[in-house]
Backbone bond lengths (Angstrom), bond angles and torsions (degrees), N, CA, C in turn:
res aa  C-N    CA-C-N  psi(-1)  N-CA   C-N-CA  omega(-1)  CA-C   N-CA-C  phi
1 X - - - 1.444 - - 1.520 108.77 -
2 X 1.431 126.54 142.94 1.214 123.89 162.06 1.561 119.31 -114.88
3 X 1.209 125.28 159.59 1.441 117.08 156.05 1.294 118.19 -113.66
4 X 1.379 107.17 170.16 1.779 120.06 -162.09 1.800 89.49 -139.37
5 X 1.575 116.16 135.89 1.330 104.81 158.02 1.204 100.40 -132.14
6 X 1.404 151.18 29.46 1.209 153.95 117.36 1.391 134.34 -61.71
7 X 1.153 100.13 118.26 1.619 102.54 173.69 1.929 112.22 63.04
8 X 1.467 102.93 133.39 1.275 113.27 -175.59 2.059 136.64 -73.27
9 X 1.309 102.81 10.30 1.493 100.49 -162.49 1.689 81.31 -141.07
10 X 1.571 104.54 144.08 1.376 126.13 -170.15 1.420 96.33 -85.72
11 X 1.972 127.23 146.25 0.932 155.89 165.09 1.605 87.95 -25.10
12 X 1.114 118.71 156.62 1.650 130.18 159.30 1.530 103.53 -134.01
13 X 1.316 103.69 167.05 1.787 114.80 -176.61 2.181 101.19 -84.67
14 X 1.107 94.69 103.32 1.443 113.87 173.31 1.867 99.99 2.44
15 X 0.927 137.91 144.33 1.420 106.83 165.20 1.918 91.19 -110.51
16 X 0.736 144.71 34.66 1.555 124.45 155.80 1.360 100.60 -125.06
17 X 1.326 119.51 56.79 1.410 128.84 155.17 1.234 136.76 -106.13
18 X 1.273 105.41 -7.88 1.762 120.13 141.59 1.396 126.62 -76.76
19 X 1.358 125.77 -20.75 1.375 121.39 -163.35 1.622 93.01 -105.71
20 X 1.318 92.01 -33.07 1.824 104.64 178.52 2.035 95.67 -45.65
21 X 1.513 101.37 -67.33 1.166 110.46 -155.28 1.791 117.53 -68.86
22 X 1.269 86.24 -21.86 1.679 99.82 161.83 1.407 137.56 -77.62
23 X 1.798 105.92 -19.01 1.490 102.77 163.86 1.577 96.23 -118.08
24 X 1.178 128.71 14.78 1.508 102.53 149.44 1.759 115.61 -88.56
25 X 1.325 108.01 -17.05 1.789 89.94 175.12 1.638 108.04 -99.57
26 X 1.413 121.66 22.42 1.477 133.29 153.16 1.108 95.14 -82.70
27 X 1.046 140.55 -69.52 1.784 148.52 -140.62 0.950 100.23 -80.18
28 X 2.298 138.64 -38.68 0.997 118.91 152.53 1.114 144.03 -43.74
29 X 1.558 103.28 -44.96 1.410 114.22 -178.50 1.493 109.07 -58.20
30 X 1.661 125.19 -68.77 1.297 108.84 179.37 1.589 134.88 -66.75
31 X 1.617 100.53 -12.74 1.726 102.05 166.80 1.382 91.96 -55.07
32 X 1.473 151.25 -101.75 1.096 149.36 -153.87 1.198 113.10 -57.89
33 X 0.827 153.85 13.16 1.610 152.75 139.89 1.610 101.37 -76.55
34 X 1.516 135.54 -51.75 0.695 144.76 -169.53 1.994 112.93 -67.33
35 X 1.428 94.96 -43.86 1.701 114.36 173.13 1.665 109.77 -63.93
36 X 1.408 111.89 -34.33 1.053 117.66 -173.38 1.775 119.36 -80.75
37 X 1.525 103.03 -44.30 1.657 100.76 172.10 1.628 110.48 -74.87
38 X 1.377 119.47 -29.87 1.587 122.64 169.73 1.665 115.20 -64.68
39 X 1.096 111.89 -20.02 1.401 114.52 177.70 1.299 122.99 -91.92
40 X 1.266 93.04 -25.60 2.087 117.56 173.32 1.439 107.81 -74.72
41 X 1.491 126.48 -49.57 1.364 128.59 171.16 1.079 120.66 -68.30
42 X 1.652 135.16 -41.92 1.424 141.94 152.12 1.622 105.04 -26.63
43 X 1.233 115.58 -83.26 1.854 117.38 176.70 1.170 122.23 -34.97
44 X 1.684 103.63 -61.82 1.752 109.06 -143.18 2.313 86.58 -101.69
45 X 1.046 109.93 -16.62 1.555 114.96 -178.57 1.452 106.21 70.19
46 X 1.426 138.54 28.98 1.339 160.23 133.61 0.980 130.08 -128.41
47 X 1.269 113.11 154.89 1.838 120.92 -159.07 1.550 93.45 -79.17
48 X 1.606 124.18 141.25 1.508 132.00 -178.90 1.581 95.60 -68.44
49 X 1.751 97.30 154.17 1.835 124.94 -151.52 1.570 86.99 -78.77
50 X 0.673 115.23 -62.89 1.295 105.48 171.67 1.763 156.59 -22.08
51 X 1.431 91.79 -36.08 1.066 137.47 163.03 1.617 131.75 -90.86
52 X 1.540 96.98 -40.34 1.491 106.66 -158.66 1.498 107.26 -77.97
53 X 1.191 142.27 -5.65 1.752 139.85 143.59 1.196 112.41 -67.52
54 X 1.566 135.94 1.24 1.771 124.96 177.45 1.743 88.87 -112.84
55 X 1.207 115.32 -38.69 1.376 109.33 174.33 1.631 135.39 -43.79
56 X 1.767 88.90 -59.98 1.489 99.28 161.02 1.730 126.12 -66.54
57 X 0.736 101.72 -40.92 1.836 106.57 153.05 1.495 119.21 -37.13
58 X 1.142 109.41 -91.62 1.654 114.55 157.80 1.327 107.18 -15.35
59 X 1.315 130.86 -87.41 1.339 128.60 -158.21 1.585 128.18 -62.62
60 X 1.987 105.30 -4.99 1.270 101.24 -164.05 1.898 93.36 -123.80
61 X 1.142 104.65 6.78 1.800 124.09 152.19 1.231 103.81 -43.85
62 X 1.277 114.36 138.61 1.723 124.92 162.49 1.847 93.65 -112.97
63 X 1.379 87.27 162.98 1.632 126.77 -177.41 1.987 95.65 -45.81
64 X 1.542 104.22 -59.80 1.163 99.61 -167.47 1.433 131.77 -96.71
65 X 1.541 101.55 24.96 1.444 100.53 175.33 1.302 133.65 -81.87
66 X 1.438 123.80 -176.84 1.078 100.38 -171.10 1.878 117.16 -79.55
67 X 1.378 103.21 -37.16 1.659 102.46 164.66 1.288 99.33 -19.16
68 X 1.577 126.68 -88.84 1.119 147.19 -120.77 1.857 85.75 -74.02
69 X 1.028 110.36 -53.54 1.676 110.28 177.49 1.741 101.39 -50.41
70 X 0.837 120.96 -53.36 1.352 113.17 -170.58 1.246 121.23 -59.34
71 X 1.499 114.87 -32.16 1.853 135.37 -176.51 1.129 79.84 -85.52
72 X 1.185 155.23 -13.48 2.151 131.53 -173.30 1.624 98.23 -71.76
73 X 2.165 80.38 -66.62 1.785 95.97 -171.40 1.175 93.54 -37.93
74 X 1.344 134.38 -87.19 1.518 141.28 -162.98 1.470 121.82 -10.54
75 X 1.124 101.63 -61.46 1.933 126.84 -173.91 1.810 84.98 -87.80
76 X 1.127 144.94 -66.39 1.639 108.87 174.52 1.829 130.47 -48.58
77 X 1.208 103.88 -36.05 1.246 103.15 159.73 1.647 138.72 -48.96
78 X 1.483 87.84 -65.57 1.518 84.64 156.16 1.127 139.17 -63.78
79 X 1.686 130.78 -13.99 1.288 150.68 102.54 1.424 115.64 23.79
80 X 1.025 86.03 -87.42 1.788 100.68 -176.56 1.126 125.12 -71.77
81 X 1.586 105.45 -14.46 1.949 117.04 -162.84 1.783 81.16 -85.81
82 X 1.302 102.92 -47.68 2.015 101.70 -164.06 1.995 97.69 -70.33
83 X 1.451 119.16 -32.60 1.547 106.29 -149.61 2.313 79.91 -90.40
84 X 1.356 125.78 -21.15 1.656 104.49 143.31 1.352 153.40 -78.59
85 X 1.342 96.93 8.07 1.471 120.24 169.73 1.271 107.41 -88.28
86 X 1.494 124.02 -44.30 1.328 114.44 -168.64 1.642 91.27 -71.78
87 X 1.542 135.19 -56.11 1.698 132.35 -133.63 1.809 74.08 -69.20
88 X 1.354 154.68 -34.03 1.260 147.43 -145.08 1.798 99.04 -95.91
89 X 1.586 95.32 104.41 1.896 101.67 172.75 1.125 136.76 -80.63
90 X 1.016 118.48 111.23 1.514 136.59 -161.65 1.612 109.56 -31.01
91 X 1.251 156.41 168.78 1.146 146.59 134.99 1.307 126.04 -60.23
92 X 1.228 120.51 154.35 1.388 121.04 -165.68 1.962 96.50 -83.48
93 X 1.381 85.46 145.89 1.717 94.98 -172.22 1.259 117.45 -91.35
94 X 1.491 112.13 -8.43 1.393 120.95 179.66 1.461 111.53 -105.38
95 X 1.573 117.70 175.60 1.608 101.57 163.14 1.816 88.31 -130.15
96 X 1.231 111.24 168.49 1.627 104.63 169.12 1.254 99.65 -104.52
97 X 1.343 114.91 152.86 1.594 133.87 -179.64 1.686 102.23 -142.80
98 X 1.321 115.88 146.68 1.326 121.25 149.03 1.509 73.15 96.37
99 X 1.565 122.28 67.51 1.643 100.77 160.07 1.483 100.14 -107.97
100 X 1.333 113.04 134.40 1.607 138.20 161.14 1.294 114.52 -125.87
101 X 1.032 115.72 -156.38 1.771 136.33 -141.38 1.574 91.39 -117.32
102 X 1.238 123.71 -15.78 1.857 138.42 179.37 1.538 93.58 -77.89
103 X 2.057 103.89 127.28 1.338 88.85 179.71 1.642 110.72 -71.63
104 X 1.830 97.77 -174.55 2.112 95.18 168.25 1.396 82.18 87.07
105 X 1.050 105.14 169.21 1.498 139.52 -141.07 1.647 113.57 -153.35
106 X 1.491 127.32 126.76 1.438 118.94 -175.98 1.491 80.36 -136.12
107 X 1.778 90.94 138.31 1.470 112.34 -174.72 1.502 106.49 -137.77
108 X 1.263 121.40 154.50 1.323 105.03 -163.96 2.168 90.09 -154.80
109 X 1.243 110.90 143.64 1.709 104.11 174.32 1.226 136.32 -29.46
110 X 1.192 136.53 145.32 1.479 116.55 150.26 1.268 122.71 -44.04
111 X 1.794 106.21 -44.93 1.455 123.93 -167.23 1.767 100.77 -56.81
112 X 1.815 101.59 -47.51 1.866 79.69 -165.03 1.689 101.07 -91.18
113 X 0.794 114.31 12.25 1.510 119.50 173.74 1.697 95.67 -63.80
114 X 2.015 108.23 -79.32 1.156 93.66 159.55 1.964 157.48 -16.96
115 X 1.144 78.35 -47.13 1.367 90.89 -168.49 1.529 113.03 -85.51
116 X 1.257 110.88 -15.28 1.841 138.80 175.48 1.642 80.86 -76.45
117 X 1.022 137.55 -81.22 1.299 130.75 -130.82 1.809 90.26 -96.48
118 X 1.328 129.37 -23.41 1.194 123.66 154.54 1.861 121.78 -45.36
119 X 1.203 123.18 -54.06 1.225 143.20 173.94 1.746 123.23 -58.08
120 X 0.963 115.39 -16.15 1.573 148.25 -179.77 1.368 104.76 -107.86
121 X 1.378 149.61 -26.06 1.391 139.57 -165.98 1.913 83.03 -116.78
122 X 1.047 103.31 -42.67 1.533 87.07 -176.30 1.684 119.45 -77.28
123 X 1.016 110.77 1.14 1.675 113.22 173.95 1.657 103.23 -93.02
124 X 1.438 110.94 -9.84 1.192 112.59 -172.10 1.908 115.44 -81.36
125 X 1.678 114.66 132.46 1.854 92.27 -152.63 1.674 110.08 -78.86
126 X 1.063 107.62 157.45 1.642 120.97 178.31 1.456 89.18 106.12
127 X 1.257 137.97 -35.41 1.711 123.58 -153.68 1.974 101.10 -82.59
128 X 1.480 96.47 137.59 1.816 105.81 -178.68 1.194 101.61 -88.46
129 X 1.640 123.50 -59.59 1.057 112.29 -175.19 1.532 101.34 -156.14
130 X 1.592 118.12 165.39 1.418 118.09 -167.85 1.579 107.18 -151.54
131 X 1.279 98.90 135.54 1.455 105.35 176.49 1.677 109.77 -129.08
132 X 1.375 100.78 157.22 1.491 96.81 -158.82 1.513 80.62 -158.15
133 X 2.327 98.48 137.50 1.277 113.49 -159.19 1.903 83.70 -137.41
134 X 1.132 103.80 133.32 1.896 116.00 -171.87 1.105 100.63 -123.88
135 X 2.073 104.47 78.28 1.495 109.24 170.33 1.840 120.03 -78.49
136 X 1.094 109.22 -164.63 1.788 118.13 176.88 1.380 91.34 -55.62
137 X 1.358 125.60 -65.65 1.819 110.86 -140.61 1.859 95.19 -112.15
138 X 1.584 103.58 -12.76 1.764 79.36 -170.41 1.542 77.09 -153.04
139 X 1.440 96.09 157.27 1.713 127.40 158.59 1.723 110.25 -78.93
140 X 1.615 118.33 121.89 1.347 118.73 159.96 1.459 123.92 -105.06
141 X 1.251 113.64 124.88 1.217 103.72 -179.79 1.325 108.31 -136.57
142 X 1.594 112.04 123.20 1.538 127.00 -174.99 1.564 112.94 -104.49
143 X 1.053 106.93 108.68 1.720 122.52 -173.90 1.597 105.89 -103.28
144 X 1.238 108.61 138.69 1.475 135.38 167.72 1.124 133.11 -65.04
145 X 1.162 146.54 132.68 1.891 109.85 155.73 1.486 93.91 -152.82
146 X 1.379 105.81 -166.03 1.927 116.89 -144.98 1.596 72.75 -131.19
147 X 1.514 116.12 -47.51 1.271 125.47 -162.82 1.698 131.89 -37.29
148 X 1.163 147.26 97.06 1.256 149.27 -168.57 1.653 111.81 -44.40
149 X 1.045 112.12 -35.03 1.376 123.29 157.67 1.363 138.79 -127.59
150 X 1.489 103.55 117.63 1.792 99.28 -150.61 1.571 101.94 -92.95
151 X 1.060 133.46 16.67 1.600 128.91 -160.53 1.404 95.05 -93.91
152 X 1.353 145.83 -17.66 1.238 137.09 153.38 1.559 113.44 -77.76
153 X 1.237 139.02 -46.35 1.502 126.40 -177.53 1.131 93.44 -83.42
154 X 1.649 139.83 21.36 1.171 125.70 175.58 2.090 101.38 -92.25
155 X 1.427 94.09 -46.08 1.358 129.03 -160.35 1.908 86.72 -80.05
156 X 1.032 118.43 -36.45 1.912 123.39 176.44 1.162 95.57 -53.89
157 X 1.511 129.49 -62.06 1.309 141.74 -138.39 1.413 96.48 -89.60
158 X 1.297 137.35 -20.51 1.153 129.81 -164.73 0.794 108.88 -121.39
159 X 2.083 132.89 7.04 1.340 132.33 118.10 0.939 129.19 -56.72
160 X 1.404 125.49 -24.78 1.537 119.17 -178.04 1.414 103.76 -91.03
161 X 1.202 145.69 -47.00 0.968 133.33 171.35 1.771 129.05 -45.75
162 X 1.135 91.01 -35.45 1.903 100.87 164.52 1.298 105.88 -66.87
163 X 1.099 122.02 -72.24 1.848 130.92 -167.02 1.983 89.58 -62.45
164 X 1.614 136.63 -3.64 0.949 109.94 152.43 1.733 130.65 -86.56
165 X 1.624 90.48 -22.39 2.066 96.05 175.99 1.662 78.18 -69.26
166 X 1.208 135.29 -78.28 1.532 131.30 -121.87 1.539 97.07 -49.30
167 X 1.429 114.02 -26.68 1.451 98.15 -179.80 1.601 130.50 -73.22
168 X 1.456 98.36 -39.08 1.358 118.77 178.37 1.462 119.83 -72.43
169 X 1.687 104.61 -35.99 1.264 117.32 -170.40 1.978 128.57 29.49
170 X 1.709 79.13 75.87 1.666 100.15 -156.65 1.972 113.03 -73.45
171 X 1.268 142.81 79.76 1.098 152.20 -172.48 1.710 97.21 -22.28
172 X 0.894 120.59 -45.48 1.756 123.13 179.58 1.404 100.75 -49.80
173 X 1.390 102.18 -141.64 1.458 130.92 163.73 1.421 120.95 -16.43
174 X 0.921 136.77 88.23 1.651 123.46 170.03 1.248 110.07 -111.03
175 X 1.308 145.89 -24.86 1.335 140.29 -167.91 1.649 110.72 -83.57
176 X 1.593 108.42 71.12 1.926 97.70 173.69 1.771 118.78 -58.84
177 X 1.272 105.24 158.39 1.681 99.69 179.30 1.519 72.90 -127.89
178 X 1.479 123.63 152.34 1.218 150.00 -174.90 1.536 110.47 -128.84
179 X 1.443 126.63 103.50 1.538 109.48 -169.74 1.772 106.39 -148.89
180 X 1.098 87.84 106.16 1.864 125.63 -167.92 1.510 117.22 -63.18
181 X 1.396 116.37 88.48 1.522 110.57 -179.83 1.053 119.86 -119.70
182 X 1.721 133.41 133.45 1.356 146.07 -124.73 1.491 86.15 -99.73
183 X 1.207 106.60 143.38 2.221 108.51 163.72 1.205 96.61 -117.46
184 X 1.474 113.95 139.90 1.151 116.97 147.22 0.951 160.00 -67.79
């Protein structure tokens, strides 16, 4: 858990960290494609064989062909795919818990949020195994059991999961759904 006593709204996930990460492994890719035929002509004083039929192509392209129309759309598209990735804000990665009347702020993961209220349903008896997902508006948690009748480790699990917010008492998420499926 950390606390914050500055300022009222929890860290969020950067939102141009998809578009970020999408034209830096473009820009890798053609920096080294690019390093590589410039480095081949530097040495050998011709563009590598390999290469050297897309090269001459390229260079003997006009403005208005259709290639060149097709590489615009292309590169505006992707354009637009990265400049709506960035305006779209990430969700906040934390949730706050422990709000009182004490100034500052204690915020703690989704992940160990999860894994708190994971750890509590599985100590609970009849349950095999439990996984637990800490979306925007609600907590899911899908429980297991061996048990022939699940309406008690159903009703276990969905005490422990309460007596796990009541402790934390997480400002996010409060609505858990608890949903009990038998293994064979």
């Amino acid at each position: 858990m950390s606390a914050r006593t500055r300022g009222s709204g929890l860290i969020r996930r950067p939102p141009r960290a998809i578009p970020v990460g999408l034209l830096a492994v473009v820009l890798l890719a053609v920096g080294g494609l690019g390093s590589w035929l410039l480095g081949t002509y530097l040495v050998d004083g011709t563009w590598p064989s390999a290469a050297s039929a897309t090269v001459d192509t390229i260079s003997g392209t006009g403005i208005g062909s259709p290639e060149m129309r097709i590489a615009a759309v292309v590169l505006a598209v992707v354009g637009l795919a990265l400049l709506l990735a960035a305006l779209v804000p990430g969700r906040p990665s934390r949730v706050l818990v422990l709000g009182d009347d004490v100034p500052g702020e204690t915020a703690i993961s989704r992940r160990d949020l999860a894994r708190r209220i994971q750890r509590r349903t599985e100590n609970v008896d009849g349950v095999h195994s439990t996984s637990v997902a800490v979306r925007r508006r609600r907590i899911d948690v899908a429980v297991e059991t061996v048990v022939d009748d699940p309406a008690p480790v159903t009703r276990g699990a969905k005490d422990a999961v309460d007596r796990a917010l009541a402790e934390l008492r997480p400002a996010g998420p409060s609505r858990p759904r608890v949903r009990t499926h038998r293994r064979s």
